[in-house]
N, C-alpha and C positions, 0 to 999 in steps of 0.2 A: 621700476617696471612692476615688481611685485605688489608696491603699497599701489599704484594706480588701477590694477586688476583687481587687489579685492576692493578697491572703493567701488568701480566699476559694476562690479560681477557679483560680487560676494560680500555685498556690504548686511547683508539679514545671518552671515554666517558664524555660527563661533565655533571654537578651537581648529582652524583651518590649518593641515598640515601639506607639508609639499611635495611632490616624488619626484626625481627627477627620471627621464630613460622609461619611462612605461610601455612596453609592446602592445601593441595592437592587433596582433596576428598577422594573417594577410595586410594590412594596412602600414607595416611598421611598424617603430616606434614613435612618440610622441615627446617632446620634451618635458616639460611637465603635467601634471594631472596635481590639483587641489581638493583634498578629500577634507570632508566635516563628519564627524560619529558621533552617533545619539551615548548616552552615557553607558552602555553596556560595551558601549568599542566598535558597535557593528555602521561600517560606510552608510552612512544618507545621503549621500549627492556628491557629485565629484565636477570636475571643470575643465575641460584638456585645453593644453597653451602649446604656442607650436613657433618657435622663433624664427624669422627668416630674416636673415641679412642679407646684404648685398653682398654679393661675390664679385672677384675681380680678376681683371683680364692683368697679364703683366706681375710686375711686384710691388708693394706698396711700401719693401724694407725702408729704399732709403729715405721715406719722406717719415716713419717712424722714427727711423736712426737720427735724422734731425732733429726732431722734436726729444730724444731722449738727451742726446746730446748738446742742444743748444735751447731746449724750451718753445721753439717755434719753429715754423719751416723757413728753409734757408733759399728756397727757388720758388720763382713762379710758379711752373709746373714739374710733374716726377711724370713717366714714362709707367703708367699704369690707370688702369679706369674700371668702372662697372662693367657686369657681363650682363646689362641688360636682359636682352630675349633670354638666353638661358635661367638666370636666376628667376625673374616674375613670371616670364609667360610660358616659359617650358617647366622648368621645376619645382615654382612654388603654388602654380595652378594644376597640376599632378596630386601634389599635397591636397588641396583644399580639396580637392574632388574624392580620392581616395578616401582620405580622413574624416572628411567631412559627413560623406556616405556609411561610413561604420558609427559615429555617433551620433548620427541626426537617428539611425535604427535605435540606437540605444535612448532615445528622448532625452538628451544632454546638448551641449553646447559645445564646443571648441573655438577657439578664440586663437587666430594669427597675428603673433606680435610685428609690425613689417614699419619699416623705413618711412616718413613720409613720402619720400622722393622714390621709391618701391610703388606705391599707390599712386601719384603723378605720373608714373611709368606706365601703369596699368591704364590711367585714365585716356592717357594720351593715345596710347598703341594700339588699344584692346576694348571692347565694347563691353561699358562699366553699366550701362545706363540701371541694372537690377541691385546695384550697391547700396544700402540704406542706410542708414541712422541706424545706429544699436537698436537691436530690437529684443524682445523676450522669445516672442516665438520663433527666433529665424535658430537654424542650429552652427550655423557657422557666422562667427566675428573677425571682422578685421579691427584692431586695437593699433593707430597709427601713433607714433613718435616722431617729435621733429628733430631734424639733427642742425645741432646749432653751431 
């Protein structure tokens, strides 16, 4: 995830360090933030990263317990699932709103690392149609992953 962000984001950048847990004040915290300094040490430009996984309804032990114990899963199905609405359209668009509102002011960027299937949820549920292609000027990114 990390090499695809700076190819991404940060490819004009050198000595890129990473912090993890940054506060935001009112806003939270952020998961990471990628900072670059000019050679006297002082921050030129930073990058906030903001992870969202899929949360789940139920327990997903024993389909792990499987897979630790036997290297694959042992059932069709396990007795747990995504929390859908809660995670994308109640808690991870709270995020992007919030967060995104404190560093669009600060003229930086934030980048939401999210599920593919996270953003299919979005598409599907919720009215995407303002979602674009990476852009430079937008202040918030969604960075999608496929889970294979």
């Amino acid at each position: 995830m990390f090499d695809a962000i700076r190819h991404q984001y940060l490819s004009t950048w050198n000595n890129i360090e990473w912090i993890s847990e940054v506060n935001l004040g009112s806003g939270g915290y952020v998961d990471y933030v990628a900072i670059t300094k000019d050679k006297q040490g002082n921050i030129t430009d930073f990058l906030c990263v903001e992870i969202q996984a899929a949360g789940t309804t139920g327990s997903p032990y024993p389909a792990v317990s499987d897979i630790i114990q036997h290297g694959k899963y042992t059932k069709k199905s396990y007795n747990f699932g995504i929390n859908w609405a809660n995670q994308y359209s109640k808690t991870m668009m709270q995020q992007v709103y919030k967060k995104g509102k404190i560093i669009s002011h600060w003229k930086r960027k934030i980048v939401f690392v999210v599920q593919d299937i996270g953003i299919d949820y979005l598409k599907n549920h919720c009215d995407t149609s303002r979602l674009f292609s990476s852009r430079d000027d937008m202040a918030i990114d969604f960075c999608t992953f496929k889970i294979s």
